[in-house]
Structures are given as C-alpha cells and as structure tokens.
C-alpha positions in Angstrom: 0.0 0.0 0.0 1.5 3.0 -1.3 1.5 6.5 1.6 1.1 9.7 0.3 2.9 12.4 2.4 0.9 16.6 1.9 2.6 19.0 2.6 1.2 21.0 5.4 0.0 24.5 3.6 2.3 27.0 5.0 1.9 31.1 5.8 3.8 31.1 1.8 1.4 29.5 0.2 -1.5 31.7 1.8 0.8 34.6 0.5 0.7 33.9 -3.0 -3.1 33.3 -3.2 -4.1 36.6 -1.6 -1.2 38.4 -3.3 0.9 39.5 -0.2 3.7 39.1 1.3 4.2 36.4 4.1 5.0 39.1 6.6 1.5 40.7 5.9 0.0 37.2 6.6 1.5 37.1 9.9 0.4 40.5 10.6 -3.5 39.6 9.8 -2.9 36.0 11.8 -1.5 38.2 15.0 -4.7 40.7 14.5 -2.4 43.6 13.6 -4.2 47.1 13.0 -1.7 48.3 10.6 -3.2 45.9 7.9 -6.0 47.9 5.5 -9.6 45.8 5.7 -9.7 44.7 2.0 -6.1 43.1 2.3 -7.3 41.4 5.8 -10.5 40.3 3.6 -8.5 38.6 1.0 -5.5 37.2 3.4 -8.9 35.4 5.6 -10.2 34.2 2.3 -7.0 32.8 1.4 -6.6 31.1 4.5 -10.2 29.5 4.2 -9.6 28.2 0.8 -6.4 26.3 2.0 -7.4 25.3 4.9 -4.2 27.3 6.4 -4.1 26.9 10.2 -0.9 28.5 11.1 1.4 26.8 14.2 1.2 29.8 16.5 -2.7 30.4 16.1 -3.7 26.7 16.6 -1.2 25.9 19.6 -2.5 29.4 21.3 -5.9 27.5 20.8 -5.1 24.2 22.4 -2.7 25.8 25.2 -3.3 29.7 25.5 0.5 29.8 24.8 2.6 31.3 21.5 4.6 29.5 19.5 8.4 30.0 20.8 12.0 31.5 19.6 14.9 30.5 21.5 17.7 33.1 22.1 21.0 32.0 23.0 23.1 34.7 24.5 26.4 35.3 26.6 27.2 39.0 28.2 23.8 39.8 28.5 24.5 42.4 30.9 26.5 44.3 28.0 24.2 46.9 26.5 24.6 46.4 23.1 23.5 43.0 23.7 20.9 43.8 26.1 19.4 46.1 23.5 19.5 43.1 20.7 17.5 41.3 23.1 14.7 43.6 23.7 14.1 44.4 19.9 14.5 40.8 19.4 11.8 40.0 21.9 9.6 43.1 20.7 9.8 41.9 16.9 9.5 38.3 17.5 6.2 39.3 20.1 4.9 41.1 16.2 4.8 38.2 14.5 2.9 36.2 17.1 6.2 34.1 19.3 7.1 33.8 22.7 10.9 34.3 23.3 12.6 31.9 25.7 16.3 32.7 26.8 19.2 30.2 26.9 21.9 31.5 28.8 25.5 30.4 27.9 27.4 30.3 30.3 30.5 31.6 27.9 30.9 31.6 23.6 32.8 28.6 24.0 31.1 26.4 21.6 31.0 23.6 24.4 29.1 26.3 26.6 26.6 26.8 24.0 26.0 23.3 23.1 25.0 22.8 26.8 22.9 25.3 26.6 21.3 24.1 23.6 20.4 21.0 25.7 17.8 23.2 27.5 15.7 23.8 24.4 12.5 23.0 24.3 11.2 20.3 21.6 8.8 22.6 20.3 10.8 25.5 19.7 10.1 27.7 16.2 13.6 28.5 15.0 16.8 29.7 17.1 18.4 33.3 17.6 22.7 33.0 18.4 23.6 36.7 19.9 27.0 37.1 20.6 29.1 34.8 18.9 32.4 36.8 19.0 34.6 33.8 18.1 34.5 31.7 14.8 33.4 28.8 16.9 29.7 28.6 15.6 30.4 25.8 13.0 30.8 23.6 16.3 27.2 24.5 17.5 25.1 21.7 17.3 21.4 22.6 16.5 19.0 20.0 15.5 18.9 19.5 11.8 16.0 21.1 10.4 15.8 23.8 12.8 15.3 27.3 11.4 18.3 29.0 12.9 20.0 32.4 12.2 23.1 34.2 13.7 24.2 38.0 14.9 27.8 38.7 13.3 28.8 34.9 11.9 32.0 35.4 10.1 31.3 31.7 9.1 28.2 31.0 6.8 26.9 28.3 8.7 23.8 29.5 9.0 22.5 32.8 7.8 23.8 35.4 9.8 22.7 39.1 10.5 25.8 41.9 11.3 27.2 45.1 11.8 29.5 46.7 9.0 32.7 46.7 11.6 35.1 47.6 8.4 32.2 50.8 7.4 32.5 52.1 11.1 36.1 51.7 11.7 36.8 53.5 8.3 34.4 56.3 9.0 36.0 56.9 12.5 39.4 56.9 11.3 38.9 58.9 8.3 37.1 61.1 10.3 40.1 62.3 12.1 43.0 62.0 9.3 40.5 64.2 7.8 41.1 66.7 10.5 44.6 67.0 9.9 45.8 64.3 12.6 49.3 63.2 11.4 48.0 59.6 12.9 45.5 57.7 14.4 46.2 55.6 17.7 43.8 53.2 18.4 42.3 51.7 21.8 41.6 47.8 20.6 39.4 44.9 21.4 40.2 42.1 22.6 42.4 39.8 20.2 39.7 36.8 20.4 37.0 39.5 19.2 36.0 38.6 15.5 34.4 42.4 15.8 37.4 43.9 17.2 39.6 42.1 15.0 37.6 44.0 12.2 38.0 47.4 13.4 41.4 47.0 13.9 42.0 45.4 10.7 40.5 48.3 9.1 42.2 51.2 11.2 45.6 49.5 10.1 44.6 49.5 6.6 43.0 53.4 6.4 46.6 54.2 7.7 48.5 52.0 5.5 46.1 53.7 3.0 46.9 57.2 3.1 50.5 56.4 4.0 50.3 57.1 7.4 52.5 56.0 10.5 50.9 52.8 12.2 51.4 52.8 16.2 50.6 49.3 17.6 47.5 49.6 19.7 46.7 48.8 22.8 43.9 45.9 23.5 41.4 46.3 25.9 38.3 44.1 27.4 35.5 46.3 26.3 35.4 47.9 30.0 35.2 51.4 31.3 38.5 49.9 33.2 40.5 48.7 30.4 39.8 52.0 28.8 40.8 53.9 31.7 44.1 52.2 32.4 45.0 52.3 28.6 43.8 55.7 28.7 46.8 56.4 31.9 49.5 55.2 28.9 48.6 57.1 26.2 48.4 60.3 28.1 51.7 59.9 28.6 52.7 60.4 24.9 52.8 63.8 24.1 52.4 62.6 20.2 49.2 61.3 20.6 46.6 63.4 19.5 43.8 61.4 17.9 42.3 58.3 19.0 39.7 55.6 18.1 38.3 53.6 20.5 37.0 50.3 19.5 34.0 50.8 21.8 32.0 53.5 23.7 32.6 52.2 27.4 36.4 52.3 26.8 36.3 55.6 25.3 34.6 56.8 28.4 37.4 55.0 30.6 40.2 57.0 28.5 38.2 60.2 28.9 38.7 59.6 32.5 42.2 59.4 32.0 43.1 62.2 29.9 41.1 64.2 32.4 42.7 63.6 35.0 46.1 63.8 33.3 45.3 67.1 32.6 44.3 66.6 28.7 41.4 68.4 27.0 39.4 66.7 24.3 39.0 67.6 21.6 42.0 70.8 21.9 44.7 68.4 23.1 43.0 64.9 21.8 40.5 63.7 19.8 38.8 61.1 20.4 36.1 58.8 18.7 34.1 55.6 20.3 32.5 52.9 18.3 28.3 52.1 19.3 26.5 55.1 20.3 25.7 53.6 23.8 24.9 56.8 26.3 27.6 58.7 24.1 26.0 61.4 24.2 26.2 61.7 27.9 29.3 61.8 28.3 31.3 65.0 28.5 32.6 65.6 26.0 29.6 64.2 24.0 31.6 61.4 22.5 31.8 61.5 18.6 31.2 57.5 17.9 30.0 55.0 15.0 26.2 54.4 15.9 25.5 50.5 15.4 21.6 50.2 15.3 20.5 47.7 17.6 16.5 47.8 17.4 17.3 47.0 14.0 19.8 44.1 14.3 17.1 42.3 16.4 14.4 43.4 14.6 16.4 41.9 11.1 17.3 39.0 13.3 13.6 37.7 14.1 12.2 38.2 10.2 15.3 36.5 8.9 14.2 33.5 11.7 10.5 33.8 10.8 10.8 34.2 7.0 12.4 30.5 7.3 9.7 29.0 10.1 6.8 30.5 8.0 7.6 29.6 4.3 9.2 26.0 5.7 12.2 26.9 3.6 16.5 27.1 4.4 18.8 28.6 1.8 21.2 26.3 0.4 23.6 28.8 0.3 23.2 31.2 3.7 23.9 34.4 3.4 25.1 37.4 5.4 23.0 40.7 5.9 24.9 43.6 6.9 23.4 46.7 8.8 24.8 50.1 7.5 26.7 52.1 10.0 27.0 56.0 10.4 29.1 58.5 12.3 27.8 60.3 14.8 29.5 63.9 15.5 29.5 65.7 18.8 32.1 67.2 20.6 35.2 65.0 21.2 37.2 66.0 18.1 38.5 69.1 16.3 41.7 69.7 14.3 44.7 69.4 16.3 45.2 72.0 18.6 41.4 73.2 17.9 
C-alpha cells in the first residue's frame, strides 16, 4: 500500500493566493491594526480556501501559549546585547512568538552546546547573539531547525551583522580628515571577531593614506580597560587622535586624559564605536552608531521568513546593517 505524504499549507502559500507578502500574513494572523480591511479580507479568504491553520494560532488555541523562539546569549548584561534582546523580543512578540532565553554560560562552543540541551522540543527556530569567536560551525542545532546568527563570520547559518570595516573606516577617516598626522587606536580584545575588524581596518586606512601605524593597545570592552589604557597614552605627548574600538572604553580614556590634565578635543581627539549613552558623556563622545533595534528586529524576520515559508537557503547568506558617524564634541583639528 502505497503513503502519500501533503505537505502541510504554510503562511507562503496563503501569501501567493491573496497576493501578499508572508509578513503581511503574519500581521493579519496576530490581529495587527496596521493591515487595510480589503487586504485582511482577502489574506482570511486565502486562508479559508487552503485550509491554512498556522502553528502559533492553533497551539495558542489548544494551550493559550505562543509559539516560541529561543535566544541564545552570553554578556547579556552588555548593553549592546541587552538592547538586541529587547528588539528581538519586541519583533518576534509582532509576529505572534514567545521568546525563551538560553543563557550560555561563555561563547565557548562547548558552553553553548550545553545550553542548547535546554531547548525545548517545540521550539520555532533559534536566535545565536554574541558569537564573537568563529566557533559557531561547532554549534550543534538540531537539523531542520530554522536558525539564524548576529555577526557569523562563518556561513553556517545565515547570519545578521554590523558593517565593523564601514565604522572603523568612517572613525578613522574622520580624524586623518582633521589634519591628525595619525591615528592611535584603543583595541578589542584579540579573540573578538568584531574587534579584529575594526582594527583590521584602522591598520589598513593608515597604511592607506600612507600614514605611521602605532601598535595599539587591546582592551576588554570595560570602562577599566579603557581607563588604564587611557593612563598610557596620556603619557605620549604625540598622541593626538584616538579611536576607541567601543563606547565604554572611550569613556574610561576620557577619565584618564582628564585627570592627566588633557582636553578633548584641543589636546585629543577622540572617537568611540556604538552610540551607547555617548552622548552623555562629556565631551559628548563622537562615535560609530551600530543600530540595535534593527539588528534584532532583522534578526527575528530573517528566523520567521524561514519557520513560515518552511524553507533554508542552500547557500546562507550574510545581511549587513549600515553604519554612520555620529559627530558631537570629542574632536576638532589638532590643537582646535
């Protein structure tokens, strides 16, 4: 006797009935008000005619529950990736899922794969935040699970990130452009794939416009790294411009040039990387604004594009999120 296997109708194929996309099919499913009342009408029709019942609807009618997203996640108590989180959780509450949180306990791919043994069975599709070391092709997900990854240098999986190279190149052009004879940079840590980025660029805009290339100094990403590197460099009586590869140690080297008797910008520039409470400081810190509502919010339809249509690219690819300079006070020409 021969079995004959249907494929369950999916959110995809409701879209091409009606004639919309799948993301206004979700909106009409989650009884959004930004959807106009003929479109609703035909997306309702759709779903009649194929008999579409979609996962989140029908479980939140057997269980009064959503359907779920897992986030993995280490350093949650970093802002950047606090503020991932909530736009994650904000998006992915849009479309109609639950978010529940894995904590790893470091980005060791070991740590994460014990996390992973906490996920649920019924889980949508997975969310990896903060994977700042190539390890991710040692993450074991199960096999047909919809995953998707924030700043994957290896195409694993498809992966959402920030343009590190765009915003390193913007702050160091930024102050060449100024008239700084160089550019000294406050690093990241070496086993940062982001940091190594930044500072792969910074060497290369120097290198670039045929400028002198001071080793930097590598920090941990902390007000206190930044404050003790800061101590060194105020020392130098050559330094005059430079890029921190993050906004909490740019606010630690502010410290230090203050108290070493340094103004910023008329003695040195300086420029931060994130646009985290930049503006706050004092100076208000000229930094490279990363846009974190949108990384999450990119993150989850990525995720949900892939649970709704049933569908994983062959061939994943890497989305990367623009990002800008944003100038306040912290830097002038030398001397300005």
């Amino acid at each position: 006797m021969s079995q004959r296997t249907e494929r369950r109708v999916r959110a995809h194929d409701v879209a091409t009935l009606a004639g919309v996309s799948t993301q206004t099919v979700s909106r009409v499913v989650n009884g959004a008000a930004n959807v106009r009342p003929a479109t609703r009408d035909r997306v309702l029709e759709a779903m009649a005619k194929l008999g579409y019942a979609p996962s989140q609807a029908a479980r939140a009618l057997r269980s009064g529950k959503l359907d779920t997203i897992g986030v993995i996640v280490h350093h949650l108590a970093r802002t950047g990736e606090a503020r991932i989180m909530e736009s994650v959780a904000r998006t992915a509450h849009q479309y109609g899922y639950a978010v529940t949180l894995l904590d790893a306990s470091s980005e060791n791919a070991n740590d994460m794969n014990s996390a992973l043994q906490n996920l649920r069975h019924d889980i949508a599709g997975l969310v990896i935040l903060s994977l700042e070391t190539a390890e991710i092709e040692h993450v074991r997900v199960p096999g047909r699970l919809p995953v998707v990854a924030a700043d994957s240098r290896t195409l694993v999986h498809p992966s959402v990130g920030f343009d590190q190279r765009g915003g390193a190149r913007l702050a160091v052009t930024h102050l060449l452009g100024l008239g700084h004879s160089t550019v000294h940079l406050v690093a990241g840590p070496l086993s940062s794939l982001q940091a190594g980025e930044r500072e792969d660029e910074w060497r290369q805009v120097l290198l670039a416009f045929d400028r002198t290339v001071i080793e930097p100094f590598h920090g941990d990403w902390t007000l206190a790294s930044g404050y003790q590197i800061g101590r060194r460099l105020a020392d130098d009586p050559g330094v005059t411009a430079v890029f921190a590869a993050n906004d909490e140690m740019a606010a630690g080297l502010l410290r230090a040039l203050y108290e070493a008797g340094k103004r910023v910008p008329q003695d040195v520039s300086v420029v931060g990387f994130d646009d985290i409470l930049a503006g706050y400081l004092w100076p208000p810190l000229t930094t490279v604004h990363q846009d974190f509502a949108a990384m999450g919010e990119t993150l989850v339809r990525a995720l949900v594009n892939q649970v709704e249509t049933g569908t994983r690219s062959a061939q994943p690819v890497a989305s990367l999120i623009a990002a800008r300079l944003v100038l306040r006070q912290s830097t002038s020409t030398p001397g300005g």
